[in-house]
N, C-alpha and C positions, 0 to 999 in steps of 0.2 A: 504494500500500500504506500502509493506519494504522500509526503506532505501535503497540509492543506489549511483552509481558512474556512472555516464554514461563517457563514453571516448572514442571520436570518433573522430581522428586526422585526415583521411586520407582524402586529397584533392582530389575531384570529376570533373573530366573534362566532360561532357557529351554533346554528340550530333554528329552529322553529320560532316565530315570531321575534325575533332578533333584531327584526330592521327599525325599530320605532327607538332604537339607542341612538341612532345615528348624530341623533343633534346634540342629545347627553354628549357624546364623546367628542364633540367637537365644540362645546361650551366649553367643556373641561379643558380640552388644550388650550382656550385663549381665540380659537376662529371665531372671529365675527360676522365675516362673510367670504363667500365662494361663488365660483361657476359651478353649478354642475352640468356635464358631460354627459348625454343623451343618445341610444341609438335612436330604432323605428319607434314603434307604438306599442312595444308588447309590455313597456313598463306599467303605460296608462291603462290598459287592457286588465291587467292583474292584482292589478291593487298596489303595485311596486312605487308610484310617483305618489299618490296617495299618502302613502304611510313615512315616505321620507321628507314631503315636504311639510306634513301636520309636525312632525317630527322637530324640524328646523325652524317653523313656526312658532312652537312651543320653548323652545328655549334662544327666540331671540337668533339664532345666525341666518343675517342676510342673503339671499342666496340671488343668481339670474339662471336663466339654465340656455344652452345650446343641445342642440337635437342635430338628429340627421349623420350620424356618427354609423359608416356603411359597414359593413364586413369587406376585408382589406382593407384598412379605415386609410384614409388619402392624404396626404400631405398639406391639400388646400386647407380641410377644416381644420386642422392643427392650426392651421397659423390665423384663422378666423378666430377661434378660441385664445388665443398668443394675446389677440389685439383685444379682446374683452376681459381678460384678463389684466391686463395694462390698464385699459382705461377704467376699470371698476376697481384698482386697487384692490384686488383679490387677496383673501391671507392665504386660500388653498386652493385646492381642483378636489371635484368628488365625483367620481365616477358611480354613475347607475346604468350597471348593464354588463354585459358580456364582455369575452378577452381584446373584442377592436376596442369598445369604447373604455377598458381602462389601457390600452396602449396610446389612444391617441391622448387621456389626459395625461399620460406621462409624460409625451413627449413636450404636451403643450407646458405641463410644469416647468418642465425645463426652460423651452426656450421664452419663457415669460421674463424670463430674470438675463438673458441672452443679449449682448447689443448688437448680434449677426443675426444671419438666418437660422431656423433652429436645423435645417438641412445639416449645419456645419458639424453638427454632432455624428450625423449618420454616415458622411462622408469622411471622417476622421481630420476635417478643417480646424477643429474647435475640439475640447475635453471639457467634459462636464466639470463643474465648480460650485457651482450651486442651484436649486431647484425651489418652485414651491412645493408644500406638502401636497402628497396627495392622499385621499380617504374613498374608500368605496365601499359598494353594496352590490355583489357579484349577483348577476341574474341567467348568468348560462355556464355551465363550468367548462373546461377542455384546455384553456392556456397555461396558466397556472400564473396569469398575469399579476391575480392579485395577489399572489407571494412572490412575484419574484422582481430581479433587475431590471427587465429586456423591455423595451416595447418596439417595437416593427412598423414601419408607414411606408407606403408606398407613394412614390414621387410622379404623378400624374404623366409629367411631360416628356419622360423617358422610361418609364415604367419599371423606374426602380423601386422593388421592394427589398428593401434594405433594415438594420437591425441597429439602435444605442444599445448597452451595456454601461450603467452604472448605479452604485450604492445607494446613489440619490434616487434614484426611481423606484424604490423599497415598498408598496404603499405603507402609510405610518397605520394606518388599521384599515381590515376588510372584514365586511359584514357578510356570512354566506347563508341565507336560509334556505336549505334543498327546496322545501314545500310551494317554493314559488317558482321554478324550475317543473314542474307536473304540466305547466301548461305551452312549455314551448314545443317548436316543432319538431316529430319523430327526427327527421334529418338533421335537425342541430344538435339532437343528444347522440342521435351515433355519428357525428362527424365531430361534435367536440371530445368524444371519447375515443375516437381513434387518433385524433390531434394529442391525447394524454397518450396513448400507449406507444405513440411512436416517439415521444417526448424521451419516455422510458428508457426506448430500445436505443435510441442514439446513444445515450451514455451506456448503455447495456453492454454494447457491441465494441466499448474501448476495454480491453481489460488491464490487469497489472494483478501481481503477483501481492499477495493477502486479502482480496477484497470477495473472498467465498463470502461475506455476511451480507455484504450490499448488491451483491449479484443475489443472492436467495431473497435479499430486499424486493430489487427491481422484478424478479419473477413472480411475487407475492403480487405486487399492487398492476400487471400486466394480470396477472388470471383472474385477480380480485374485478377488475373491470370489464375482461373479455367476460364472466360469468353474470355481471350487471346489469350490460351495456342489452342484452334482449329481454331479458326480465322489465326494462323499462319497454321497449317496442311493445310487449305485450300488454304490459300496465301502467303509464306514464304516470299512475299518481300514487305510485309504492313509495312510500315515504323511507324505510329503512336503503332500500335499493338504490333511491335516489342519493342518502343521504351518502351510502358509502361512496360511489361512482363521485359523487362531488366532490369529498375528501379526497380519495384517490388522483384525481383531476390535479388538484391542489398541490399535493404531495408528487409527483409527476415528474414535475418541474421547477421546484423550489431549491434545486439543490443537493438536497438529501442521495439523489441517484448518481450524482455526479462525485461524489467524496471520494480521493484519491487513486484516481485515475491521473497517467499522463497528460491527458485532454479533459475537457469539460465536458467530452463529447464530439460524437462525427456527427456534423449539423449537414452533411452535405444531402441528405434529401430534404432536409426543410427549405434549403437555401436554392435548390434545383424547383422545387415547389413555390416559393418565393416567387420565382418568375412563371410559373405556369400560372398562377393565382392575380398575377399584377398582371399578365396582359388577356388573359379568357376569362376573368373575375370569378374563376370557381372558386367555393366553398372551403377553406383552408385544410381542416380534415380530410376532405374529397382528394382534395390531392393528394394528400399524402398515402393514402389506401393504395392509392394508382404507384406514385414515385417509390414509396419504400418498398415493397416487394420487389422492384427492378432493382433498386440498389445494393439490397442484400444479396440477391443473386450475382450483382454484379462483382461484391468484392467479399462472398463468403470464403472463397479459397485463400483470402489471405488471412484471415480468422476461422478455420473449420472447425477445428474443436470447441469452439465458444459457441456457433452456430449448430454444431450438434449435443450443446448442454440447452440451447434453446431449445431445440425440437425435441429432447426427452424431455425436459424439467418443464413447459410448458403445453405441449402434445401431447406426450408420452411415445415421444416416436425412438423409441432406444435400440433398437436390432433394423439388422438388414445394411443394406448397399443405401448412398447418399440419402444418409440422415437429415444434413444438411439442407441440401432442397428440396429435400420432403416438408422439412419445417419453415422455410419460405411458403412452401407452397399450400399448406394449412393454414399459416397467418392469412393469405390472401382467400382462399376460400372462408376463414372467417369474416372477414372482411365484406365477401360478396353475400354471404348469410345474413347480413344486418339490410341490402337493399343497396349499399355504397356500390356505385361505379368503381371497377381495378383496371380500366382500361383507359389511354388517353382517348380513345376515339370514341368511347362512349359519352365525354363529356364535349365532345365536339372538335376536338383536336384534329385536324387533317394530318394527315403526314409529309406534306412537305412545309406543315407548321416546324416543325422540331428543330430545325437550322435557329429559327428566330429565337425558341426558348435556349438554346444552346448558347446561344451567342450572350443572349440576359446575361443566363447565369454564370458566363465564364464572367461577367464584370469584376467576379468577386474569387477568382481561380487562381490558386488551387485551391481547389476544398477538400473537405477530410481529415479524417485521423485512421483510422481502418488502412485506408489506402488514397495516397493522394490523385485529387480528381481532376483534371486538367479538359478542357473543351471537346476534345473529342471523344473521353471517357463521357461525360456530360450524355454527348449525342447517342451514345453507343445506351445510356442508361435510358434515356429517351425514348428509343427503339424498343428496348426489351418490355417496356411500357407501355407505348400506341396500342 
């Protein structure tokens, strides 16, 4: 096992009726006013806007709200929120809603306090220095945004989907109550819960010598959610089922799977996904159902033994000839058992599209830790994929 840093500050509120604290805990720190950060309608639909703004109401903090926060959240509203932020003298950002809209209040955090573009962050022009706080009330699980560093925007005019990484991005508290989650749509619970297991397996599939506990971790909270992830298809208003799937979500990508490994993780299907997702605005998840399958395939041989402790410890695929791609090839048929697309061409991808996602994603090449990924690896992953 590598050294390491684990840093995991944000305060976890979780359970059932939970969200009516929001303005408690933000009286308590001293905010007296925010933006909050909005996607579509499912908040007002559910009772989710309702209860946070009686909530902030009742103890006094000021609030304005911006909406219209998409899935792949865009560059533009970030810097709309940037500028309402500035002129309302904001003390924080509170995100209500899913892993775009606490990504795009991250970013917008940040670049509120910015005297450049907040871009300058994503494109490594600029290092974060300081941020507003940010505070949420998570409404879809699958990113693990509201515990972690990262948030991702995509740059409209070049269709960069690109990633910050910093401490500052931390949210200072997230509010998660599963039971508000019963009513979103079947395809955002299995697409945000394949977004958590592939979350998993990137750091899964880096290994290093002592880390049997957090590989038995990472296979734990993969079959905890593949075992979930159709019990909710069947009954979206299981409360214990939902509750776990959302922790697991949570836990995903906070960190914890990532401990003492050489890398933090091979992100190279998220970041190949990345660009499928920024220029055909598929569903983040969706993509990944389709990209990681191909990519495991494409560089199980230079990890075989780890990919055949996948496919017994998580299959049970233990005897016979290529283990290996048996257990690729099981993840993917789970996959296709939930209703997700595995295919680029099922989501509309032509085949002489695949040059132009090649070309995205090499912007950010090489990628990888497994195996380094270079443009034409990219294209070749692409292919195995259509």
């Amino acid at each position: 096992m590598r050294n390491f840093t684990f840093y995991a500050p944000t305060k976890i509120v979780f359970g059932k009726e939970t969200i009516p604290q929001i303005g408690e805990i933000l009286a308590a720190d001293g905010v007296s006013r925010v933006v909050m950060v909005l996607g579509g309608g499912s908040v007002f639909k559910n009772g989710v806007h309702a209860a946070v703004t009686a909530s902030l109401d009742k103890h006094g903090v000021a609030f304005s709200e911006m909406d219209g926060v998409r899935s792949n959240p865009r560059l533009t509203k970030v810097r709309e929120i940037i500028d309402r932020l500035r002129s309302e003298k904001a003390a924080a950002v509170l995100a209500v809603g899913g892993g775009s809209v606490f990504d795009t209040a991250k970013a917008a955090a940040l670049g509120a306090l910015h005297d450049g573009d907040v871009w300058d962050f994503f494109c490594g022009k600029a290092q974060p220095a300081k941020a507003l706080p940010v505070y949420g009330v998570l409404t879809a699980s699958g990113t693990s945004s509201e515990m972690n560093h990262t948030a991702v925007v995509t740059r409209e005019e070049d269709e960069s989907k690109w990633a910050v990484y910093s401490p500052l991005l931390f949210p200072k508290v997230s509010i998660i109550d599963p039971s508000v989650q019963a009513t979103i749509p079947e395809n955002q619970t299995v697409s945000g819960g394949i977004d958590a297991i592939t979350h998993v397996l990137e750091a899964y599939f880096v290994d290093a010598p002592g880390l049997d506990f957090v590989q038995d971790y990472c296979e734990t909270l993969v079959r905890a959610m593949m075992r979930r992830i159709p019990e909710l298809v069947k009954n979206p208003a299981d409360y214990e089922a939902r509750a776990e799937l959302a922790w697991c979500c949570t836990l995903a990508h906070n960190g914890m799977s990532n401990i003492g490994r050489p890398a933090r993780g091979d992100f190279a299907s998220h970041r190949i996904e990345h660009s499928v997702s920024a220029i055909f605005d598929v569903p983040h998840g969706t993509g990944l159902a389709i990209i990681m399958p191909a990519w495991m395939a494409y560089v199980c041989k230079n990890a075989e033994p780890l990919f055949e402790r996948f496919a017994a410890n998580v299959f049970g695929i233990r005897d016979g000839e290529n283990r290996a791609l048996r257990g690729i090839a099981a993840l993917k048929d789970y996959f296709r058992s939930l209703g997700s697309p595995v295919a680029l061409r099922e989501v509309g991808v032509a085949q002489a599209d695949l040059p132009r996602i090649a070309d995205n994603a090499a912007k950010l090449a090489p990628l990888g830790a497994v195996r380094k990924i270079e443009r034409d690896d990219i294209l070749k992953i692409l292919e195995l994929a259509w």
